[in-house]
N, C-alpha and C positions, 0 to 999 in steps of 0.2 A: 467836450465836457459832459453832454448827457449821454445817460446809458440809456437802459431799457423805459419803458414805462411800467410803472410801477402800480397805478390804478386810479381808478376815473373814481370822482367821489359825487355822488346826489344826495341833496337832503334830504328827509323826508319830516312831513308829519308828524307819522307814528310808525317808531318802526315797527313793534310788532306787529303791524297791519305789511307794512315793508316785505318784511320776511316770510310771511304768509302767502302771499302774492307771489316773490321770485323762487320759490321753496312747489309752490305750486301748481301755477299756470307756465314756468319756466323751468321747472324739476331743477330748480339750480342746489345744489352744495353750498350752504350757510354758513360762517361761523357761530359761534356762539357772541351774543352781545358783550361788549369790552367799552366799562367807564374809565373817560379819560378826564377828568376832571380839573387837570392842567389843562386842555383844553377847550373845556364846556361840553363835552360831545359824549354821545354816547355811540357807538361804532358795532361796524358788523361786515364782512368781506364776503362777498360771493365770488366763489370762487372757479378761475376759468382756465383752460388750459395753457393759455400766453398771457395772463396777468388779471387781475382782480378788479370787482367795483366795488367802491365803500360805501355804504347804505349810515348815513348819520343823521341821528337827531338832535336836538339840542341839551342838554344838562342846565336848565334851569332860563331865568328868563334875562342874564347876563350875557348866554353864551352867542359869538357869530353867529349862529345859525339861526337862533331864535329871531334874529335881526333879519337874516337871509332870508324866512319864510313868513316874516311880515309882510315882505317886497314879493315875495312868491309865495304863496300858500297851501298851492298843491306842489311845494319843493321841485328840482331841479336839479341839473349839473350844479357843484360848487366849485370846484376844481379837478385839476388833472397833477399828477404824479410821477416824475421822472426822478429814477436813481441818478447819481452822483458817484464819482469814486472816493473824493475829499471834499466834506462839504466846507470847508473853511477856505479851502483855497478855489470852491467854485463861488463862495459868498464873493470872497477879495475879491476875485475878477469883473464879478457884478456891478459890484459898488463903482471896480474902476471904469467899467464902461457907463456907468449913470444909471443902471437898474437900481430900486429902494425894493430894500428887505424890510418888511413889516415886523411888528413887532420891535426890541433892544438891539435885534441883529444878532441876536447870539441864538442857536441852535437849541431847540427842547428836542425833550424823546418823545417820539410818536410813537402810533399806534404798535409799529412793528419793535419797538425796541430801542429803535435807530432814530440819529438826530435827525431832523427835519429843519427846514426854513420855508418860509412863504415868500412869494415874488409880488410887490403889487399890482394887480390888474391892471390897471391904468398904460402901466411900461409892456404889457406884452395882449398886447390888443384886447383890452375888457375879460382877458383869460387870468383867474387865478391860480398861478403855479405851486406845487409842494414842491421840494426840492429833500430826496432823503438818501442818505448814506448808505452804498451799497455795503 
């Protein structure tokens, strides 16, 4: 069922402090910041030769993350990123083995265009997984 990975996601703070830093002291290649307001975040991909980190901060004081960097303040890993070839029919399988999809269970567009789903942490050892359509 999985493909590649897809990209390791930290939150941060600020990110334009974020970006200044891996832009930097890392000479990394940045994208440009992308509001996603379906999902509270505000997003930025550095970008690597075998796959991406996503640098996000919160969109307001609703959003997950805002929550996440309560409990962590100097932000952190929030999840990790593995493609899918059908996410509908890697959801089904989940559910039938007893993984819980957060959220309605039904796929939004993420960052990249592409449906996404979240795995709960809990089901895959305190890791929270994206799950997005190749």
């Amino acid at each position: 069922m999985l493909g590649r990975l897809n990209h390791v996601a930290i939150a941060v703070p600020n990110l334009g402090a974020a970006v200044l830093l891996y832009r930097k002291s890392l000479e990394a290649i940045v994208t440009a910041p992308q509001r996603l307001p379906e999902h509270g975040v505000t997003v930025v991909f550095v970008e690597l030769p075998n796959t991406k980190i996503e640098l996000l901060e919160p969109l307001g004081e609703d959003s997950p993350i805002a929550a996440f960097l309560l409990k962590n303040p100097s932000g952190g890993m929030h999840h990790i990123c593995y493609e899918v070839e059908n996410i509908i029919k890697s959801r089904d399988h989940l559910i039938a083995s007893g993984a819980r999809i957060l959220g309605d269970g039904e796929p939004k567009i993420g960052a990249h265009g592409k449906p996404v789903l979240f795995l709960h942490p809990k089901d895959f050892f305190g890791t929270l997984i994206e799950l997005e359509q190749a």
